[in-house]
C-alpha positions as semicolon CSV with decimal commas, in nm:
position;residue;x (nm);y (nm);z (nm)
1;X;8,820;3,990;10,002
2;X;9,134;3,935;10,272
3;X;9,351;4,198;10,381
4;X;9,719;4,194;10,210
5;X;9,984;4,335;10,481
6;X;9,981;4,672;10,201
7;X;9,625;4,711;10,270
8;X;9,558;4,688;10,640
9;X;9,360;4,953;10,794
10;X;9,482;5,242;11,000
11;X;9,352;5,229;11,352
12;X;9,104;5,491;11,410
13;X;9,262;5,752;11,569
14;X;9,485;5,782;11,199
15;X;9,179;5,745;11,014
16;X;8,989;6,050;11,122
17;X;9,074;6,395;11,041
18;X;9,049;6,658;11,313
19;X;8,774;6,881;11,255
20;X;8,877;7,234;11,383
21;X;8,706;7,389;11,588
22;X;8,588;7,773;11,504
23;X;8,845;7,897;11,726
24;X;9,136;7,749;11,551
25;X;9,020;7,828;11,271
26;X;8,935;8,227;11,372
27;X;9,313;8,203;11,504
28;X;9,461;8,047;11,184
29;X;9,313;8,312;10,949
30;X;9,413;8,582;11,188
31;X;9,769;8,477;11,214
32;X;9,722;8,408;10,775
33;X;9,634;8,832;10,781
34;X;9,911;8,890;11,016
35;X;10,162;8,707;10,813
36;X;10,051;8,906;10,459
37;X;10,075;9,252;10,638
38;X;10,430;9,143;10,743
39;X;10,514;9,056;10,389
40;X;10,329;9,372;10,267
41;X;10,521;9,625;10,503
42;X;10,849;9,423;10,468
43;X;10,792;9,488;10,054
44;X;10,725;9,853;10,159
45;X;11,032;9,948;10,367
46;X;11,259;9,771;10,151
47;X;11,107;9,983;9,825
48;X;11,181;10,302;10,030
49;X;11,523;10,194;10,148
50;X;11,553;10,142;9,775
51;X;11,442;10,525;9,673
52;X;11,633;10,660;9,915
53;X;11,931;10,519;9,837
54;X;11,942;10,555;9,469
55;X;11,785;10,933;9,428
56;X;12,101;11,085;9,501
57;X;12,253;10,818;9,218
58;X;11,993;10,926;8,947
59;X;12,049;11,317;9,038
60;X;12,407;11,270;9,018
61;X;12,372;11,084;8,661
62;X;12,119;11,395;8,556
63;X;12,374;11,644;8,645
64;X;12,648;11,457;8,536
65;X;12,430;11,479;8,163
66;X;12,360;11,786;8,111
67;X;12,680;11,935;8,273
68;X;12,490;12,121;8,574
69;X;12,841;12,115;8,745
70;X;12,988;12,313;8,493
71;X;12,760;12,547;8,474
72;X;12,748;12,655;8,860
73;X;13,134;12,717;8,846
């Protein structure tokens, strides 16, 4: 069988895939845990920002219901 021009070969240094070596790959799982703990505390503060903010909102809306602020006058 000839070669068509769609089927040449790569030269060799294309054709091989880099094996990593255990250091890269020590390296890429550490930076993989570093990344989810980022995600994980980013998902944290913004839940607390959240609570935070809207506690005084729900208080206000339980007061507001069952006429606390009428009461204390």
């Amino acid at each position: 069988m000839n070669n068509s021009n769609s089927q040449k070969r790569l030269p060799k240094r294309y054709a091989k895939h880099r094996k990593k070596n255990k250091t890269q790959i020590t390296a890429s799982i550490i930076l993989e845990i570093i990344e989810v703990g980022a995600v994980l505390i980013t998902l944290s503060t913004v839940t607390l920002s959240l609570t935070l903010l809207l506690t005084p909102v729900a208080m206000f809306c339980i007061f507001y219901k069952y006429r606390i602020f009428e009461l204390i006058k």
